[in-house]
C-alpha positions as CSV (number, residue, x, y, z in Angstrom):
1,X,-15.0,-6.0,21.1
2,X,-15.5,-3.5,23.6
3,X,-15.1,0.3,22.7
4,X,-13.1,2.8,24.7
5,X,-12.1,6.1,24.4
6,X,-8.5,6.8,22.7
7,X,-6.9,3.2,23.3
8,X,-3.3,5.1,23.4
9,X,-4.2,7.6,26.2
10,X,-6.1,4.6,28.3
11,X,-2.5,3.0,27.7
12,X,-0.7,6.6,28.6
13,X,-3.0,6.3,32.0
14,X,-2.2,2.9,32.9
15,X,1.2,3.0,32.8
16,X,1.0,6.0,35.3
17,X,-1.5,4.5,37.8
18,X,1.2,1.4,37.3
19,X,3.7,4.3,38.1
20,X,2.3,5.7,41.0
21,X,0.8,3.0,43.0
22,X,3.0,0.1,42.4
23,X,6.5,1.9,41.5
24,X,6.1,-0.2,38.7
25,X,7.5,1.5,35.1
26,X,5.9,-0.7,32.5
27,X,6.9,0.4,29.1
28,X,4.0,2.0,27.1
29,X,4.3,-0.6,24.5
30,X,3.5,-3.4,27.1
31,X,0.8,-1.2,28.3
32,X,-0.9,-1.4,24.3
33,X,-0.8,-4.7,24.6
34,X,-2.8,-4.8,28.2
35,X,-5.5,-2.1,26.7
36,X,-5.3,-4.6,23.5
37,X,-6.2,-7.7,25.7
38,X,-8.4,-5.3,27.4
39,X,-10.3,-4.8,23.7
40,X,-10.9,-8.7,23.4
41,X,-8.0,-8.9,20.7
42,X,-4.7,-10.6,21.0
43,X,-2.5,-8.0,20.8
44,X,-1.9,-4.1,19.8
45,X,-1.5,-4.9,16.1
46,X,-4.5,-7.0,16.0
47,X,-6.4,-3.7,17.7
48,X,-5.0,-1.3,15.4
49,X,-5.4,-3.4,12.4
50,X,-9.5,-3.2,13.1
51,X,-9.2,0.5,14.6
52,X,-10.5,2.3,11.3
53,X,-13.7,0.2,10.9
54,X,-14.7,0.1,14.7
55,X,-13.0,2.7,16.9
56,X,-12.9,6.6,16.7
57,X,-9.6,7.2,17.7
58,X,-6.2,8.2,15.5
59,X,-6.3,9.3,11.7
60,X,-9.1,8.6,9.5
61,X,-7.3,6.7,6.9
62,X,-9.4,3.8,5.6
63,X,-6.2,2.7,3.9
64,X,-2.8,2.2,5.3
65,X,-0.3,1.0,3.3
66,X,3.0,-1.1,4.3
67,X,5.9,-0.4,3.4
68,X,9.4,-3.2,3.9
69,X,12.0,-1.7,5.9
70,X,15.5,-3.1,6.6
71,X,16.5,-1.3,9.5
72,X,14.2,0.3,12.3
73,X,16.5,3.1,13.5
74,X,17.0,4.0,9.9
75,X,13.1,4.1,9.7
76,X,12.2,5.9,13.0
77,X,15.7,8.2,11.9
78,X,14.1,9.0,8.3
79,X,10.0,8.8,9.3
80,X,10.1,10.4,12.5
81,X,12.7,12.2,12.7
82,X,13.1,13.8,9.4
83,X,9.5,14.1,7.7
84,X,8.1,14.7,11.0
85,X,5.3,11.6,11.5
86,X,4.7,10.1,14.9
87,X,5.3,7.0,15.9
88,X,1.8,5.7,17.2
89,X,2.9,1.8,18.2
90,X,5.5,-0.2,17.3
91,X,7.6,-3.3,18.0
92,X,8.1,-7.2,17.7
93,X,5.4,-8.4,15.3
94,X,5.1,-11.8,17.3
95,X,6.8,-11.2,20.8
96,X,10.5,-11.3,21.5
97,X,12.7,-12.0,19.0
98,X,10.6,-11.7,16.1
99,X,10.7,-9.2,13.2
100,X,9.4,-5.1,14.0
101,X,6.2,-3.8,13.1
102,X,5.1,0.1,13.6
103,X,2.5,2.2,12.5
104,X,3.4,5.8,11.6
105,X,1.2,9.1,11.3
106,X,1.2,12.6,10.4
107,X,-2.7,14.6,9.5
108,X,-5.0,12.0,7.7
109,X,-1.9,10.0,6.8
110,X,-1.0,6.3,8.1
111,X,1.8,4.4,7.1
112,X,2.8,0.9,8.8
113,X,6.7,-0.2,8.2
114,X,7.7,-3.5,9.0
115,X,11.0,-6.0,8.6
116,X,8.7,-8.9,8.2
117,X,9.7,-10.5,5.1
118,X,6.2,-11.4,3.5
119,X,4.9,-7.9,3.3
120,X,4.9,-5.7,0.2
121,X,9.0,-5.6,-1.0
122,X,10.5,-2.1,-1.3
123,X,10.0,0.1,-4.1
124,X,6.7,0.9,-3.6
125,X,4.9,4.4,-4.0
126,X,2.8,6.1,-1.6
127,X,0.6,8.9,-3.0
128,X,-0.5,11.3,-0.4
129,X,-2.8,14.6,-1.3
130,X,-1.6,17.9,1.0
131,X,-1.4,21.9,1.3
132,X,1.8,23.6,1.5
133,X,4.2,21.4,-0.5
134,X,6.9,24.4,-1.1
135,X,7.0,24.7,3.2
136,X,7.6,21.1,3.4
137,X,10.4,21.0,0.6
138,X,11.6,24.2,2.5
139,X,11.4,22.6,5.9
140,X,13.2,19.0,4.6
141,X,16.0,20.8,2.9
142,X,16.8,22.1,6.4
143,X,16.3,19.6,8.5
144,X,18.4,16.8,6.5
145,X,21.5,19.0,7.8
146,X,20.2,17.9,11.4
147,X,18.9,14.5,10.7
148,X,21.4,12.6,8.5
149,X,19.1,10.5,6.1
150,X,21.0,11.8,3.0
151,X,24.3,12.4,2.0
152,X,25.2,16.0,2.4
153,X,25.2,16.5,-1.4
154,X,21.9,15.5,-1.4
155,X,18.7,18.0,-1.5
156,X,14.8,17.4,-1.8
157,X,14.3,17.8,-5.3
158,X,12.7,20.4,-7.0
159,X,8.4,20.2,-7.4
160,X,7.3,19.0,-10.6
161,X,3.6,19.6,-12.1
162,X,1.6,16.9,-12.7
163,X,-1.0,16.7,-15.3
164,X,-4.0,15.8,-12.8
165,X,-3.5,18.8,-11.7
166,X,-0.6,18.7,-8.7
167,X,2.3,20.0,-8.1
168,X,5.1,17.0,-6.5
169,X,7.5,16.4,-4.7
170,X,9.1,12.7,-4.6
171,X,11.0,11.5,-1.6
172,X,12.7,8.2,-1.7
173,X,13.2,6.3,2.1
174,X,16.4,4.9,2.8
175,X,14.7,1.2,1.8
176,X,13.8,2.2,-1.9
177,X,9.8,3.1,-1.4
178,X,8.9,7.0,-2.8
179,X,6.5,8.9,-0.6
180,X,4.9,11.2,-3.5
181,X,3.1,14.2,-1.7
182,X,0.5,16.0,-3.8
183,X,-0.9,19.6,-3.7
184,X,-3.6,20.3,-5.9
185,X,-3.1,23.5,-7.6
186,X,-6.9,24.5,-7.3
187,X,-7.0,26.8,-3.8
188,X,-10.3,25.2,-2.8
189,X,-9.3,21.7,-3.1
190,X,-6.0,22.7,-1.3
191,X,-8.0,24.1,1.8
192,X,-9.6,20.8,2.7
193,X,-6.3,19.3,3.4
194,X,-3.2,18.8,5.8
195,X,-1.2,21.2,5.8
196,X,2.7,19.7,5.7
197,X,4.3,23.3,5.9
């Protein structure tokens, strides 16, 4: 496989040069799949799939969980929206017609989210380490007045303190998995990380 620079921004160019000289407007998720092709893979999942081992680009998470959705507006609505990741690709898993699969990121965080029917079922737990928890509960209880992904009784709930040392706060996603994000009460520990506030 050939390596590039940031696959997303050569994808971000091509669809401009596409743009400019051909008045063509190529979508930029048809333009992942060129640089993708480009990469000697099949397709943008396939590349992003291998992107932590062999290409310096995006977060360094060696790990990326999936997590079963049911709807992908709800998702983007909840993920995007409301907690504040990015959407860094997303789409049919197979081509047209066939069930979506997205990758998500915020900081050192990745998260893929899919319909497709074999992957992990809901209800499972992410566990993610980061620095200003009390901002981010803050921030959420606020925003879910803007982005409706609770009822308007609902609230984030209050921190808890862990025994490893944490303080939590558990959010559920409309599809039944808990994002659990961690701040380690130790200041020096806390300074190495994202900060969510």
């Amino acid at each position: 496989m050939v390596q590039h620079s940031d696959p997303k921004q050569m994808a971000k160019a091509l669809r401009g040069e596409l743009r400019a000289r051909y008045d063509v407007d190529a979508a930029h998720s048809e333009c992942l799949e060129i640089v993708a092709r480009q990469h000697g893979v099949a397709n943008w999942n396939v590349l992003a799939a291998r992107r932590p081992a062999a290409l310096p680009w995006g977060a360094a998470a060696s790990t990326i969980p999936v997590l079963q959705i049911y709807s992908v507006d709800e998702a983007l609505r909840f993920y995007v929206e409301f907690l504040g990741f990015t959407l860094d690709f997303g789409g049919p898993a197979g081509g047209p017609g066939t069930a979506y699969y997205g990758q998500l990121s915020r900081g050192a965080t990745t998260l893929h989210v899919t319909e497709v029917a074999y992957e992990a079922g809901p209800g499972a737990t992410v566990f993610i380490w980061i620095d200003g928890i009390e901002s981010l509960r803050e921030t959420l209880n606020a925003r879910r007045e803007v982005v409706p992904v609770w009822g308007p009784a609902v609230w984030a709930p209050e921190l808890e303190t862990a025994p490893w040392g944490a303080r939590v706060l558990t959010i559920a996603d409309p599809f039944g998995n808990h994002l659990r994000f961690n701040e380690p009460t130790d200041p020096a520990e806390r300074a190495a990380l994202p900060n969510w506030g």
